[in-house]
C-alpha positions as CSV (number, residue, x, y, z in Angstrom):
1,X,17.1,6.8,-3.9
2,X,20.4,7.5,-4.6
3,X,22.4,4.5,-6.9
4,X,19.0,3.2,-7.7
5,X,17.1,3.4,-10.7
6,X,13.7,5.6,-10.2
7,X,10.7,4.4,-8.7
8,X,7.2,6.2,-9.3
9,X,4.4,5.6,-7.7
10,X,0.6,6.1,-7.9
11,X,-2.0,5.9,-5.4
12,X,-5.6,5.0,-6.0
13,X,-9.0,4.1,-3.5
14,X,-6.1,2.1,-1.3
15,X,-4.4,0.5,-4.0
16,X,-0.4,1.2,-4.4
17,X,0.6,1.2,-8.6
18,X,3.9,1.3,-9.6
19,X,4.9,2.6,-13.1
20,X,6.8,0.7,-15.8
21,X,9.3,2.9,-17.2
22,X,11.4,2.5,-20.6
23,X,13.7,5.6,-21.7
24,X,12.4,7.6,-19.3
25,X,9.2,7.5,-20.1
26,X,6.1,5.8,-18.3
27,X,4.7,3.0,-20.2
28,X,2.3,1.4,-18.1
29,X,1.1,0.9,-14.1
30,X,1.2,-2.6,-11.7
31,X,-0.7,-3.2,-9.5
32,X,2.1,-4.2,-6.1
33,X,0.1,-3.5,-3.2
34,X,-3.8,-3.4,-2.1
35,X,-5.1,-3.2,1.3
36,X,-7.0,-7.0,2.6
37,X,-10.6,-5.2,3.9
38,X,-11.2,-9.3,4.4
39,X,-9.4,-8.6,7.7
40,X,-12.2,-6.4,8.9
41,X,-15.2,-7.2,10.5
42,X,-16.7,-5.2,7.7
43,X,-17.4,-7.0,4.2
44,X,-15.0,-5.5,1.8
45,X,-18.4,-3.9,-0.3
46,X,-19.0,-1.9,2.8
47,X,-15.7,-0.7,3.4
48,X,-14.3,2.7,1.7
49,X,-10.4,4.0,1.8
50,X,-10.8,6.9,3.3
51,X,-7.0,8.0,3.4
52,X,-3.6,6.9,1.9
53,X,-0.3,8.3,2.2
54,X,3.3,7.0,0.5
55,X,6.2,8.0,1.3
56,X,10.4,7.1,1.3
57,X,12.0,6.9,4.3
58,X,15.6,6.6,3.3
59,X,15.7,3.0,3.4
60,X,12.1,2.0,2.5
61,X,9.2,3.2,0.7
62,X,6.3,3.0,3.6
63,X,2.6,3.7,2.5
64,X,-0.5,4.0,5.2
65,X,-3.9,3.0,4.3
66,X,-7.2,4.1,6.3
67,X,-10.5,2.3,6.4
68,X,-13.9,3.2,7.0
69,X,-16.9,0.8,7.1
70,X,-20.3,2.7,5.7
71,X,-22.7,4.5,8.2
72,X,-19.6,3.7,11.0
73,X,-18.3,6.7,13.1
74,X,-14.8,6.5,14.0
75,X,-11.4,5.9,12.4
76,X,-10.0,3.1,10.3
77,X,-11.8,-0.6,10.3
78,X,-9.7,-3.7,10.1
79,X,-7.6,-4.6,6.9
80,X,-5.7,-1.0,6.8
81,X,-2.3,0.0,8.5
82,X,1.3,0.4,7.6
83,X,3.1,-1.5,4.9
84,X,6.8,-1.4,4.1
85,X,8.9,-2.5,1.0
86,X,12.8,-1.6,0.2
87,X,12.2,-2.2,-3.8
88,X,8.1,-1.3,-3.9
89,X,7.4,-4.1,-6.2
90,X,5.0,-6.6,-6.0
91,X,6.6,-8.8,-3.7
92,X,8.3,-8.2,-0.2
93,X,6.3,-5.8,1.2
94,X,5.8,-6.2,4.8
95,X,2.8,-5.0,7.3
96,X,3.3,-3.6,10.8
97,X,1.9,-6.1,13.7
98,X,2.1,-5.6,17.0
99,X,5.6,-7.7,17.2
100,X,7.1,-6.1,14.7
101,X,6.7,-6.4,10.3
102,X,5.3,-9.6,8.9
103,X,6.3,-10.2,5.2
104,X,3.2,-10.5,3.0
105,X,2.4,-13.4,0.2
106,X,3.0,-11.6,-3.2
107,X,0.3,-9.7,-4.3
């Protein structure tokens, strides 16, 4: 992102980390977005990421999460989707809905 400082990311079992930088050098990882399985029909023990992607979209950095309840067929359960953030930190990030993006609680 052009006129902003760096932002590096890592992505982990549907859990977005974002690293701590000092000089130039990576110092340590927080923990600024996991996907809510609790919104699934599914308890969250039974539930598996199955994919997750992140990417910058020239004005946001977007990541996807996938679901997948154990022994189910099919795509993605409840409690994965499409979140948005224009810094990536912990708070601010936003969900698609069906109306629209709904600004999460901090993580």
């Amino acid at each position: 992102m052009q006129g902003h400082d760096q932002m590096i990311f890592g992505l982990n079992d549907c859990i977005v980390y974002k690293a701590q930088t000092a000089h130039d050098d990576i110092v340590g990882w927080s923990v600024v977005l996991a996907s809510d399985w609790g919104q699934s029909s599914y308890p969250k023990w039974e539930t598996v990421c199955t994919s997750e992607h992140i990417r910058y979209n020239g004005k946001y950095v977007v990541v996807d999460f996938c679901a997948q309840a154990i022994g189910a067929g099919g795509g993605c359960a409840g409690g994965d989707g499409t979140y948005r953030s224009h810094t990536g930190n912990a708070q601010g990030w936003q969900i698609r809905a069906d109306k629209g993006w709904i600004t999460l609680p901090k993580y």
